[in-house]
Each structure stands twice: as structure tokens, then as C-alpha cells.
C-alpha positions in Angstrom: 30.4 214.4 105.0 33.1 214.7 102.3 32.3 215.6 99.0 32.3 213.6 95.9 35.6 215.4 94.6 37.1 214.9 98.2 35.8 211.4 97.7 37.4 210.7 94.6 40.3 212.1 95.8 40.9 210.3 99.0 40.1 206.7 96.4 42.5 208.0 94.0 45.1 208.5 97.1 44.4 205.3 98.7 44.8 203.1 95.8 47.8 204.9 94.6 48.8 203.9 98.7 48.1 200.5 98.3 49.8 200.1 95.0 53.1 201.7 96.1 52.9 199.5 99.5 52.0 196.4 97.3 55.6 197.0 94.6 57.5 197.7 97.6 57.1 194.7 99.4 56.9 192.7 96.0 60.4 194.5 95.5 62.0 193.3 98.8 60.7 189.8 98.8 62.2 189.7 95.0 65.4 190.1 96.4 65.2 187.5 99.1 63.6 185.2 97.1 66.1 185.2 93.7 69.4 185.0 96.5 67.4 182.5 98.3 66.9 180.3 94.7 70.8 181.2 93.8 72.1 179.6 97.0 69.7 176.6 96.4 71.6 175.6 93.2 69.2 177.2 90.7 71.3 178.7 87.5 71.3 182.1 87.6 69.7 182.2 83.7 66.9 180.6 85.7 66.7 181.9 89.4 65.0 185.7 88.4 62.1 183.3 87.3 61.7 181.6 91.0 60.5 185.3 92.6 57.9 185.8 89.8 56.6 182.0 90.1 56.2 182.6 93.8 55.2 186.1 94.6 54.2 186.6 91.3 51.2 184.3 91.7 49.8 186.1 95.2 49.2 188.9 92.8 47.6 186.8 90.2 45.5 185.2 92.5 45.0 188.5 94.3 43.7 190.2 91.1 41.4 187.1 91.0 39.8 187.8 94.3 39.3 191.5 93.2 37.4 190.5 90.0 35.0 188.3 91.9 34.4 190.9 94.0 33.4 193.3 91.8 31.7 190.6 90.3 29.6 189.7 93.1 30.8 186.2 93.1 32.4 183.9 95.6 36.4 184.3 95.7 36.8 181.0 97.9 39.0 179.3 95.5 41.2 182.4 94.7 41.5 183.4 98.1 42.6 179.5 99.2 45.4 180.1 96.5 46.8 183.6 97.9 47.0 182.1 101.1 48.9 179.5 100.2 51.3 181.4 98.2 51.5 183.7 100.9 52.9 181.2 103.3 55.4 180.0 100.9 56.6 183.1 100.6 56.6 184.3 104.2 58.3 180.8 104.4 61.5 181.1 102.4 61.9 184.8 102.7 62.4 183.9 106.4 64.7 180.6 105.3 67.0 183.5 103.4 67.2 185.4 106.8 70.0 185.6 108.9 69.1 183.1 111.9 68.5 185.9 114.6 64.5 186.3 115.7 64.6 190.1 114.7 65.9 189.1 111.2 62.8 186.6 110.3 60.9 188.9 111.0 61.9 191.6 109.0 62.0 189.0 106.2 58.3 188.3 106.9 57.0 191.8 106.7 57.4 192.3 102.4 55.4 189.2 101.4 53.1 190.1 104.2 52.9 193.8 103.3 52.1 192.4 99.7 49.0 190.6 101.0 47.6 193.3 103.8 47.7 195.7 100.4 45.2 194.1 98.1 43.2 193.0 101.1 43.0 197.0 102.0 42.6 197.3 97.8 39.3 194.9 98.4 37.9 196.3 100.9 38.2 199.9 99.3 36.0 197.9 96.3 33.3 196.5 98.2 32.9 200.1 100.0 32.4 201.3 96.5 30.5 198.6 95.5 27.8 199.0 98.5 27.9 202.9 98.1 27.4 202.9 94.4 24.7 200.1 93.9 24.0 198.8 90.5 20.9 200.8 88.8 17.2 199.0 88.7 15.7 198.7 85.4 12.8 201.2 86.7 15.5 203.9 86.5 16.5 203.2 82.9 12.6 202.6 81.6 11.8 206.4 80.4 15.2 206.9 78.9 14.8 203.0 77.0 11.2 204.3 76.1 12.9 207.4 74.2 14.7 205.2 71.7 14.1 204.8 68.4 11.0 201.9 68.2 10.8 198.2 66.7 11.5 197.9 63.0 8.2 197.9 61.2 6.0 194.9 60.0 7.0 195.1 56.3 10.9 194.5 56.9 12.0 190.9 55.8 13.0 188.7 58.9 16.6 189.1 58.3 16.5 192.9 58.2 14.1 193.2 61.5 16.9 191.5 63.4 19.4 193.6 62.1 17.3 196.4 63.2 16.8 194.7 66.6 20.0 194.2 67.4 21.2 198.1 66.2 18.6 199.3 68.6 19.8 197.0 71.5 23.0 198.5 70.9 22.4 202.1 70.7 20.4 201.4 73.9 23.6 200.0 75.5 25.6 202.8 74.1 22.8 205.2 75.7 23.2 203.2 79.1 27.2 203.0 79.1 27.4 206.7 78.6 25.0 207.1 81.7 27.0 205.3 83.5 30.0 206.8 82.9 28.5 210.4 83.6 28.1 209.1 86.8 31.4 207.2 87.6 30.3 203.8 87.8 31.6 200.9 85.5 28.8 199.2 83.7 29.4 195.0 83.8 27.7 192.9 81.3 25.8 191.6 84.1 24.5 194.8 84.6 23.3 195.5 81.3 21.4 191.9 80.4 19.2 192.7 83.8 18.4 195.9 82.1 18.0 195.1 78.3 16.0 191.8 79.3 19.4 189.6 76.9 21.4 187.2 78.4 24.8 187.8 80.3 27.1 186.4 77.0 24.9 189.1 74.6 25.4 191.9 77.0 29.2 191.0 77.5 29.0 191.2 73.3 27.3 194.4 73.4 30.1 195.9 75.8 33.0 194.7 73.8 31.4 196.3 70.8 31.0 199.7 72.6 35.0 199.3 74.1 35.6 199.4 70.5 34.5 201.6 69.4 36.2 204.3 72.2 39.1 202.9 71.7 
């Protein structure tokens, strides 16, 4: 059983992996792609755009899938679009190749390479995700008890939500720097099911607290 350091390390090690595995083949099918759009008749002010519109959007749409996973949600749509892309690349990177069988398929193997990365990326994410499961309100309750209490009965309306909403934030604070301790990112998500506010409020109360570290 490896240790949390050895953990974080190996993470740290794969990402950094996936990453150099994902520019490199972005790099490659760059260059196929831009000579490909020169031959084509595209003007050459224009034809570094072509790569980016093409490969540029797998990662785009890659990125997508990521955030729904961490997300929890469904990444159907996203994941519909990286394919997609990803044959049209695969497609003209082999069109640019010399016409020999070996050639295509050394053309094929960037924009590929660029997929298989984030897919490893993703699967490193939902590992974390199932490994590191999102705290239950039950954990938070003695530390939420410990806060300061409701504004008393005498404040005017306006200044008891005032006082509401300071004390739902230095809760949040409380909970955010919790989670940090611990090396889990806290969503907005997260934080509603735990403050009892809904999913926009929480998002607000997380934005404030990025803020304010920044």
C-alpha cells in the first residue's frame, strides 16, 4: 500500500505524463495538419489557424469531458464531439501522408496519442474521485455547531440577513480550509448539500472565498 506522499507523487508524475504525451502529439499533428491546409490552397496568413480549429477543439471538448466528470455529470455530448474531431484529424493527418501503409499510420498515431492521453487524464480523475469521496454533512455538523450563532431578535430585518449571510460565509470559509487540509477541491455542489443553500449561492460563496486568496 503506497503512501499518501508516494500517492501524490505518482498523480503528480502521471499527469505531468499525460500532459507531455498530449503536447507532443498535438505538436506533430500541428505540423501535418498546417502543410496539409497549405497544399489545399489556404493562404498561409490563414493556414496556422486550420491545426488549432481542428485539433484544437479535441482538447476543448476534452477538457469538457473532464469537468463533467469531476462534476458528476453525463459527458455524452462532449465525448460525441471529441470523437468526431478525432476522426477528422486522424483523417487528414493520414491524407498528408506519403501513400505507403507504414506512412498512414505513423500519421495516425499523434492525433490518436492526443486522445488516449486525456482518456488516461480521466480515468486518473474518476480514481480520485471514488478514492476521495465528497464529505456527508454528519462530518461537518460539530464543526458548523462551533460557529458563531444566529443574529439576535432585536436586529432590524435588513441587518439579520447581513448577519446570516457573514455567518454562511465564514462557515464556507471554515469548510474550504478543511478541505484543503485534506487535498480535496471543494465544488459548489459540495458545499449547498452541506450549508442546506442552493447550488447558484454556494457557487457565490466560493467565488467570494477565490477572492479573497487570490
Amino acid at each position: 500500500m503506497l503512501s499518501d506522499r508516494a500517492t501524490r507523487a505518482l498523480n503528480r508524475g502521471t499527469t505531468s505524463g499525460v500532459l507531455g504525451l498530449a503536447v507532443a502529439g498535438f505538436t506533430m499533428s500541428y505540423d501535418a495538419l498546417h502543410s496539409l491546409a497549405l497544399t489545399q490552397g489556404v493562404p498561409a496568413t490563414l493556414a496556422w489557424m486550420w491545426p488549432l480549429v481542428v485539433d484544437g477543439f479535441i482538447i476543448i471538448a476534452s477538457l469538457s469531458v473532464v469537468r463533467a466528470v469531476a462534476d458528476s455529470r453525463h459527458a455524452a455530448y462532449p465525448w460525441l464531439l471529441v470523437l468526431t474531431f478525432s476522426a477528422i484529424s486522424v483523417t487528414f493527418n493520414i491524407v498528408h501522408a506519403a501513400p505507403t501503409a507504414i506512412a498512414r499510420f505513423v500519421a495516425a498515431i499523434p492525433p490518436t496519442a492526443l486522445v488516449l492521453s486525456f482518456e488516461l487524464l480521466m480515468r486518473q480523475l474518476r480514481h480520485q474521485l471514488n478514492t476521495n469521496p465528497a464529505p456527508s454533512r454528519d462530518s461537518f455538523e460539530p464543526q458548523l455547531a462551533a460557529r458563531p450563532a444566529p443574529p439576535p431578535p432585536q436586529l432590524t430585518n435588513e441587518a439579520a440577513r447581513a448577519a446570516g449571510r457573514q455567518s454562511l460565509l465564514d462557515k464556507a470559509r471554515h469548510i474550504h480550509a478543511d478541505q484543503q487540509r485534506h487535498g480535496t477541491q471543494l465544488t459548489g455542489k459540495t458545499l449547498a448539500a452541506l450549508l442546506g443553500i442552493s447550488d447558484g449561492y454556494a457557487r457565490r460563496l466560493l467565488r467570494v472565498i477565490d477572492s479573497e486568496a487570490a
